[in-house]
SERO-4910 file (N, C-alpha, C, O; in steps of 0.05 Angstrom, whole numbers):
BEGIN
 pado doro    nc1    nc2    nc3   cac1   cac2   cac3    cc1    cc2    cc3    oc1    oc2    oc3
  Unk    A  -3268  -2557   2204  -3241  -2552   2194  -3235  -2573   2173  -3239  -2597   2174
  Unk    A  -3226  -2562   2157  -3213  -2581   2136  -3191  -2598   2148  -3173  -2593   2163
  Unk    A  -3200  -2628   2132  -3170  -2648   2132  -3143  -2636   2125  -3136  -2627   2103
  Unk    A  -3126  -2636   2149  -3097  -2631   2128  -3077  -2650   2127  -3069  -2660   2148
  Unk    A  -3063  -2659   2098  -3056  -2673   2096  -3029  -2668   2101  -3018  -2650   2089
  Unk    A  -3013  -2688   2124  -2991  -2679   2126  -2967  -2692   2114  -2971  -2714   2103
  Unk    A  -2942  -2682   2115  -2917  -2707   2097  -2920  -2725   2116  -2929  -2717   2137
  Unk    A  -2915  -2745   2115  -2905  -2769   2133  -2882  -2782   2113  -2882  -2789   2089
  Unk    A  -2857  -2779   2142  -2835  -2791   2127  -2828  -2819   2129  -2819  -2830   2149
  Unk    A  -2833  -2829   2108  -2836  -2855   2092  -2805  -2849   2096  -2793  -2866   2109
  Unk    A  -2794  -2834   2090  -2764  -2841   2090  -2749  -2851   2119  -2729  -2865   2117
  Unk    A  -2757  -2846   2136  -2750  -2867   2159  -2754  -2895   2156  -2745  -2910   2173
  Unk    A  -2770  -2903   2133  -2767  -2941   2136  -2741  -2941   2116  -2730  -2963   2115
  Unk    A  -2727  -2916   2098  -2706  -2921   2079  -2682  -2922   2101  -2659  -2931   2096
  Unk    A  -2691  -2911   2128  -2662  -2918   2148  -2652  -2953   2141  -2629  -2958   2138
  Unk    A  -2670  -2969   2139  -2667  -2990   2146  -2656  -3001   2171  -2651  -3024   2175
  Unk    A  -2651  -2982   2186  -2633  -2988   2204  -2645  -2994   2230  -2670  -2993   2229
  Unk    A  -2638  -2999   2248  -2647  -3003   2278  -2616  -2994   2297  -2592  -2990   2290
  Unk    A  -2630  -2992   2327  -2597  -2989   2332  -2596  -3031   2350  -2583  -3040   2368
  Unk    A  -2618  -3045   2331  -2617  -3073   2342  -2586  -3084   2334  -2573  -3080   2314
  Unk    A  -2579  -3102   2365  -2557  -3124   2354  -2563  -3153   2342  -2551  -3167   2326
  Unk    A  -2584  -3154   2356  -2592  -3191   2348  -2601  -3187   2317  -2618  -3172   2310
  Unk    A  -2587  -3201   2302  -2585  -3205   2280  -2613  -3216   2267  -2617  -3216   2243
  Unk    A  -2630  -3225   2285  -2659  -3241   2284  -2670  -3219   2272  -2676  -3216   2248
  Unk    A  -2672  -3195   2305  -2682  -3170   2302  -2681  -3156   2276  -2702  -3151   2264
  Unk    A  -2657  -3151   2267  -2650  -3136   2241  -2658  -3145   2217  -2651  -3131   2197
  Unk    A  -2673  -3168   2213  -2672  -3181   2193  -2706  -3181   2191  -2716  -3180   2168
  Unk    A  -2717  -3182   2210  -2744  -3182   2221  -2765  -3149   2214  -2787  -3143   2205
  Unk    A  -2737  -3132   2229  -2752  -3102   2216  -2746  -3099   2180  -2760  -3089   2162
  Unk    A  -2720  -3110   2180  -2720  -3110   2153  -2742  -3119   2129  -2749  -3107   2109
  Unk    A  -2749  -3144   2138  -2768  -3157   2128  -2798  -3134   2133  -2816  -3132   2115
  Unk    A  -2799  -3122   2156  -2826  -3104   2150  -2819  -3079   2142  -2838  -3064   2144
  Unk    A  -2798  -3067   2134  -2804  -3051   2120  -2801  -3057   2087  -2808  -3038   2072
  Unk    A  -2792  -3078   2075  -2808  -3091   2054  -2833  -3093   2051  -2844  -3090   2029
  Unk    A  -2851  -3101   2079  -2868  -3107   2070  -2895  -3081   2071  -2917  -3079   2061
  Unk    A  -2875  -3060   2093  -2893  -3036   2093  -2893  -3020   2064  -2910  -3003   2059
  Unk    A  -2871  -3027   2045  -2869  -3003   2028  -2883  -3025   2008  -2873  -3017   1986
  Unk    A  -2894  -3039   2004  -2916  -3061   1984  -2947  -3056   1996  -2968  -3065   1987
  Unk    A  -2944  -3040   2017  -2977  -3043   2031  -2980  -3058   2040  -3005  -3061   2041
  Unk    A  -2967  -3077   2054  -2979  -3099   2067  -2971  -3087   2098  -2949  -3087   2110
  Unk    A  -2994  -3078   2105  -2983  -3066   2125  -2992  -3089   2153  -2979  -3091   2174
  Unk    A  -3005  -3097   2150  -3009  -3125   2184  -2988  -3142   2175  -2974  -3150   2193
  Unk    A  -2981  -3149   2152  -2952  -3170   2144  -2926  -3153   2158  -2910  -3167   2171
  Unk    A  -2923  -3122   2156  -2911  -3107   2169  -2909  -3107   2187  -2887  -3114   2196
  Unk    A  -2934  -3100   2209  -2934  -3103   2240  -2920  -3130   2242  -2895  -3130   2246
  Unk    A  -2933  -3154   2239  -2927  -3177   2255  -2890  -3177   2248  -2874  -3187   2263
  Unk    A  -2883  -3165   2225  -2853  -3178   2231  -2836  -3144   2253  -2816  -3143   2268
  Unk    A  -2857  -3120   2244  -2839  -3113   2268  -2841  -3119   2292  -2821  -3115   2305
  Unk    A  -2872  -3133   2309  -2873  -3135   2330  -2851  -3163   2338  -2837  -3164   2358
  Unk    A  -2851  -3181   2316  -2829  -3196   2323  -2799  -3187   2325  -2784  -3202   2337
  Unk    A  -2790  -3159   2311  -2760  -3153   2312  -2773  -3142   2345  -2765  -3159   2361
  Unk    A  -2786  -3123   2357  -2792  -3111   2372  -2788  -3134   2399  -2773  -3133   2419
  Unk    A  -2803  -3152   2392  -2796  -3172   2413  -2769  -3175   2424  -2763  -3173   2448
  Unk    A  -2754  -3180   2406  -2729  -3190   2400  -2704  -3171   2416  -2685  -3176   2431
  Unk    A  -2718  -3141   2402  -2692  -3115   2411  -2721  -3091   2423  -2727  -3072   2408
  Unk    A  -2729  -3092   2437  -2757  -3073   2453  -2735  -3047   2459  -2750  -3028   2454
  Unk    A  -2720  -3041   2463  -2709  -3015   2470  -2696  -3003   2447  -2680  -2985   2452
  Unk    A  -2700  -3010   2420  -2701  -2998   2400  -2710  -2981   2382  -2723  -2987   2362
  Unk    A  -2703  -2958   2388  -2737  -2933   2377  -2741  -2934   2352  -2764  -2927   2346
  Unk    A  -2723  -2942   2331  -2727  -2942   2305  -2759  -2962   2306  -2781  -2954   2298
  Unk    A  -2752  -2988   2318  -2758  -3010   2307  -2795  -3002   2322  -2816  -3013   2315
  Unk    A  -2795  -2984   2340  -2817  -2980   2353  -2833  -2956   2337  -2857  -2956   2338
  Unk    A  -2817  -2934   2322  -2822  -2918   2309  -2843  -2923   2278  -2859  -2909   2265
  Unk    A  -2828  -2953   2276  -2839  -2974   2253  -2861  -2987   2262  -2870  -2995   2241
  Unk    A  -2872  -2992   2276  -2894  -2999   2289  -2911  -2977   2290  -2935  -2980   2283
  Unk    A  -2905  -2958   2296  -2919  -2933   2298  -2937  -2920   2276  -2959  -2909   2276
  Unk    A  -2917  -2926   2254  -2923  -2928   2218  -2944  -2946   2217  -2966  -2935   2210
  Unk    A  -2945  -2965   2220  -2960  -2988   2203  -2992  -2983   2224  -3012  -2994   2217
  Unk    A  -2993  -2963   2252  -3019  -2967   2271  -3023  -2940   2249  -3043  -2944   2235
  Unk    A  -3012  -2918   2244  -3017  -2901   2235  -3039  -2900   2202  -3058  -2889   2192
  Unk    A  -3015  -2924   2194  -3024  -2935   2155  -3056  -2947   2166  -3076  -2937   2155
  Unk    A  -3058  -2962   2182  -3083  -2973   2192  -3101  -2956   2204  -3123  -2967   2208
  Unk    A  -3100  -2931   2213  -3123  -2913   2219  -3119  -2918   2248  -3136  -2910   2264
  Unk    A  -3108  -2926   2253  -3106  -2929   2296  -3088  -2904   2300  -3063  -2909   2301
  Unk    A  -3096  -2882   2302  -3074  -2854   2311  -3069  -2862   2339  -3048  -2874   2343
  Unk    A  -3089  -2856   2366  -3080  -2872   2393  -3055  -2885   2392  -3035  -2876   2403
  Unk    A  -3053  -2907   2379  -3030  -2935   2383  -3011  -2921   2369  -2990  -2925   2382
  Unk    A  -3006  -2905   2346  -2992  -2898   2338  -2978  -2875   2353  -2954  -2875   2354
  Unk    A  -2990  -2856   2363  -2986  -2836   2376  -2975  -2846   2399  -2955  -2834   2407
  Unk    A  -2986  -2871   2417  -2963  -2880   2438  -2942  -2890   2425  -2924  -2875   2431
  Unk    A  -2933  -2912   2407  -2916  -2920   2400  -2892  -2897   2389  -2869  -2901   2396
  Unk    A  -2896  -2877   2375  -2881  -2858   2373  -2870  -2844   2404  -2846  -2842   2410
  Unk    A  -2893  -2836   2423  -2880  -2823   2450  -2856  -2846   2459  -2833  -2842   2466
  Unk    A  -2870  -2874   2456  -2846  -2886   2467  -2823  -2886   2458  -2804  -2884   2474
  Unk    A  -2818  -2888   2427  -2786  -2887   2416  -2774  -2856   2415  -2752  -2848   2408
  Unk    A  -2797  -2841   2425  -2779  -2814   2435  -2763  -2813   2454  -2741  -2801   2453
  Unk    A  -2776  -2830   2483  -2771  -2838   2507  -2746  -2859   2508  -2728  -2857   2525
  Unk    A  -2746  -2873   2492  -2717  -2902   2491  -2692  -2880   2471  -2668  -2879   2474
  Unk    A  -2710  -2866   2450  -2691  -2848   2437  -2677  -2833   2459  -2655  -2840   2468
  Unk    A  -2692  -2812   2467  -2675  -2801   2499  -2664  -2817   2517  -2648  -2803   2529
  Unk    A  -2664  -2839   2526  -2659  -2854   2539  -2626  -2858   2536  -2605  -2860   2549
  Unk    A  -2637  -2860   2505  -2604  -2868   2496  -2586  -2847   2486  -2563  -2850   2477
  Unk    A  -2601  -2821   2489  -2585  -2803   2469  -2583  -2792   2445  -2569  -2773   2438
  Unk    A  -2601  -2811   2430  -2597  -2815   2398  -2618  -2796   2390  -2642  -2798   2390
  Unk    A  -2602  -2778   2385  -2631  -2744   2373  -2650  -2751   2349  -2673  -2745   2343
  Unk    A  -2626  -2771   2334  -2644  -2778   2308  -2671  -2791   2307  -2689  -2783   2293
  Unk    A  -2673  -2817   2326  -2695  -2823   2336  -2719  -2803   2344  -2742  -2801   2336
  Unk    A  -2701  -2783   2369  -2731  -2769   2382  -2739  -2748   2363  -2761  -2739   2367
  Unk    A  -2724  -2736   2337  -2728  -2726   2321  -2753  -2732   2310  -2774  -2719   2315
  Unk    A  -2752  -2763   2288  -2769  -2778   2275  -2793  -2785   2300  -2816  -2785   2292
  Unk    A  -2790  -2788   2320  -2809  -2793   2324  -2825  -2772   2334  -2849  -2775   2330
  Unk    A  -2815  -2743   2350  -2832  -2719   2345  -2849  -2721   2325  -2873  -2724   2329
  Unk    A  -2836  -2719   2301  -2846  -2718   2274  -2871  -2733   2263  -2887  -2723   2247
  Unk    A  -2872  -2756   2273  -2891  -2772   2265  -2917  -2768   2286  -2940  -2766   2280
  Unk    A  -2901  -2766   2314  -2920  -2763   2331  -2939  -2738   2328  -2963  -2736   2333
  Unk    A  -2923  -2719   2317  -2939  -2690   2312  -2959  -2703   2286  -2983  -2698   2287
  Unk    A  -2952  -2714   2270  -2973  -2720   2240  -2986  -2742   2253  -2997  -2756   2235
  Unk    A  -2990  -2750   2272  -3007  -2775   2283  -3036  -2748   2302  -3061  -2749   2302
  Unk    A  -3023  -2732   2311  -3041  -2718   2323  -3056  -2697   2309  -3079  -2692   2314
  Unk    A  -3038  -2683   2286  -3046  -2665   2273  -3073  -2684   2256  -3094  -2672   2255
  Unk    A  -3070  -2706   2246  -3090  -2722   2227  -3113  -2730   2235  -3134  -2734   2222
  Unk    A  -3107  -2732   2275  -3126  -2728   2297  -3148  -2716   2302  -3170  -2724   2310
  Unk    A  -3133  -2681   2293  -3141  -2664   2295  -3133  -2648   2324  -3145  -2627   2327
  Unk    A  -3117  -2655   2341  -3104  -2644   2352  -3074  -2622   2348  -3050  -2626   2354
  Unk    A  -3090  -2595   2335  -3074  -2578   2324  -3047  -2564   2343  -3025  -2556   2335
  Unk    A  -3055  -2565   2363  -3039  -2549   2387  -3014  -2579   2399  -2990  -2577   2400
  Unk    A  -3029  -2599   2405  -3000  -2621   2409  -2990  -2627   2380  -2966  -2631   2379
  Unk    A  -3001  -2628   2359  -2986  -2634   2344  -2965  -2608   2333  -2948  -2613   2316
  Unk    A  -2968  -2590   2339  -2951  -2564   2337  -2927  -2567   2355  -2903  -2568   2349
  Unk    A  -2942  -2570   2382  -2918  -2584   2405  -2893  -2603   2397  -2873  -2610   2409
  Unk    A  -2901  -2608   2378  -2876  -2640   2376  -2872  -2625   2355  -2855  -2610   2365
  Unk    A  -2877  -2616   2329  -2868  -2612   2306  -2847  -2582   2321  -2827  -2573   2310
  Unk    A  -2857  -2572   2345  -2830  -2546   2352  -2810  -2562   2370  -2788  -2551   2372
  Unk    A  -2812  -2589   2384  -2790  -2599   2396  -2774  -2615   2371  -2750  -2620   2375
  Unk    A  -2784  -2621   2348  -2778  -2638   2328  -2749  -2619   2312  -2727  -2626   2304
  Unk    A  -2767  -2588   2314  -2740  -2564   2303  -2729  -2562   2323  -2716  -2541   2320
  Unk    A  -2724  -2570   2344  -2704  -2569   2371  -2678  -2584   2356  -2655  -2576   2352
  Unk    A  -2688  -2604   2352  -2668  -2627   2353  -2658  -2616   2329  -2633  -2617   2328
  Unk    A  -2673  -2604   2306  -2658  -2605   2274  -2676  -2576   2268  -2700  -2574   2274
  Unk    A  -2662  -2556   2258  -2681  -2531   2269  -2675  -2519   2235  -2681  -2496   2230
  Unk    A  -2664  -2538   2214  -2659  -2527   2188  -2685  -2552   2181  -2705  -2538   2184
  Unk    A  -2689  -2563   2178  -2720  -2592   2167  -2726  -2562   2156  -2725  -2542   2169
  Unk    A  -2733  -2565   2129  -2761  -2563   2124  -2781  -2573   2118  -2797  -2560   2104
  Unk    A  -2787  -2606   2128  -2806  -2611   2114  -2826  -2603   2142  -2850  -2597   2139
  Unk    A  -2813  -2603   2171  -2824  -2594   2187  -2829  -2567   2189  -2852  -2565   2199
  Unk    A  -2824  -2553   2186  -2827  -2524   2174  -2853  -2524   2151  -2868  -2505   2153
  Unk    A  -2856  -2536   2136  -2878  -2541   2119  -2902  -2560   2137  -2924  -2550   2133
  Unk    A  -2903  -2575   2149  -2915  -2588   2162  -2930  -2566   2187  -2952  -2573   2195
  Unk    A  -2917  -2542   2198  -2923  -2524   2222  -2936  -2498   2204  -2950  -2481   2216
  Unk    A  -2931  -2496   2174  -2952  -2478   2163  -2968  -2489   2155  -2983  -2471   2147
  Unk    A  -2981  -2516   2149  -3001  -2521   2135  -3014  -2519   2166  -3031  -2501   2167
  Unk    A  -3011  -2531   2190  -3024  -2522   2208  -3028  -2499   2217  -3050  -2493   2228
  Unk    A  -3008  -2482   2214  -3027  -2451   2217  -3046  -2439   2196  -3065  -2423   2201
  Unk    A  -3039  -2447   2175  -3061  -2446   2147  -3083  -2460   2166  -3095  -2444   2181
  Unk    A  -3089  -2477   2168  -3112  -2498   2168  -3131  -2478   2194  -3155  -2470   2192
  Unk    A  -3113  -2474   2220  -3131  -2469   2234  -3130  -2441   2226  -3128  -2430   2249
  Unk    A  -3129  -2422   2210  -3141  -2392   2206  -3155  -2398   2179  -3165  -2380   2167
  Unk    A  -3157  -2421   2171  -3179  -2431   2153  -3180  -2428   2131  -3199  -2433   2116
  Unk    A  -3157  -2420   2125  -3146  -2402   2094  -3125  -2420   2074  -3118  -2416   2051
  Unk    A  -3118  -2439   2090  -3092  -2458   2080  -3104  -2482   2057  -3127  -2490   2061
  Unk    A  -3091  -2489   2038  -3090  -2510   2026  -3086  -2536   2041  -3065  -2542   2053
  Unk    A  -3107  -2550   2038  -3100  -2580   2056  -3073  -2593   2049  -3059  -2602   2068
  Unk    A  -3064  -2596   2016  -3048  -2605   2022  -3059  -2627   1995  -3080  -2623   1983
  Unk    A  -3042  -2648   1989  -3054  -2671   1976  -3050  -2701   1974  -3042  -2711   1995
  Unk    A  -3053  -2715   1959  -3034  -2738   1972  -3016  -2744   1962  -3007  -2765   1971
  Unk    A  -2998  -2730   1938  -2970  -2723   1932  -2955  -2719   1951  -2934  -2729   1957
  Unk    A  -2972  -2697   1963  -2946  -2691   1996  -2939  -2706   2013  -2919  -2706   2026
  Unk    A  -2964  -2726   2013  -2950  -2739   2040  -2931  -2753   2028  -2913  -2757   2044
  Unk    A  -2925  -2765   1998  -2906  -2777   1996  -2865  -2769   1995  -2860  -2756   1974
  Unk    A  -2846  -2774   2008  -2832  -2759   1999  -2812  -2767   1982  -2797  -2750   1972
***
């Protein structure tokens, strides 16, 4: 089967946001997503694992971690770190979280090569937000891919 390349939304580090209070925290994810959008992506980890420290029941800030195992070729770590800020996202309510992190979690699996879970999250992902299209684009390049007929995609796309 051909590679398919999926969007990954880079635009969740433009949240900047966390739903962190400690001001440490906020300043800490802040500082890695500076340093994720320069490529420095282990300069990234270490300051989110330190906001993470700081505010752990934060899905943004776990969702950002999830990015940088992902940028690094670790899908596994990434793929848990996303289930978890789905899990603190529900936890708390906050759709936007379990949204993004469906989302990533489905492009962590789909890149896997796990076409069928990563379909799974990309259809709970239109649960939450059921107008997305970048998820809607993301659920045909996977039915393209596995009837073998689809354009992979390129690395324009993943950017958004």
């Amino acid at each position: 089967m051909k590679k398919v390349v999926f969007l990954l939304l880079l635009s969740l580090l433009g949240v900047e946001g966390s739903l962190a209070l400690n001001p440490d925290a906020v300043r800490e994810n802040n500082a890695g997503i500076e340093s994720f959008k320069e490529e420095k992506y282990y300069e990234a980890y270490q300051k989110f694992a330190q906001s993470f420290s700081q505010e752990p029941y934060d899905p943004y800030i776990q969702i950002n971690l999830g990015l940088t195992f992902q940028r690094n070729e670790e899908s596994e770590k990434a793929y848990k770190a996303f289930l978890a800020a789905e899990e603190l996202g529900r936890g708390m309510g906050d759709q936007a979280s379990q949204f993004y992190a469906h989302v990533n979690a489905g492009t962590s699996m789909a890149e896997s090569g796990n076409i069928e879970r990563a379909l799974g999250h990309y259809q709970k992902a239109l649960e939450l937000q059921p107008d997305d299209q970048l998820v809607k684009e993301n659920i045909e390049k996977l039915w393209q891919a596995q009837q073998g007929g689809g354009k992979g995609g390129n690395q324009e796309d993943q950017k958004k």
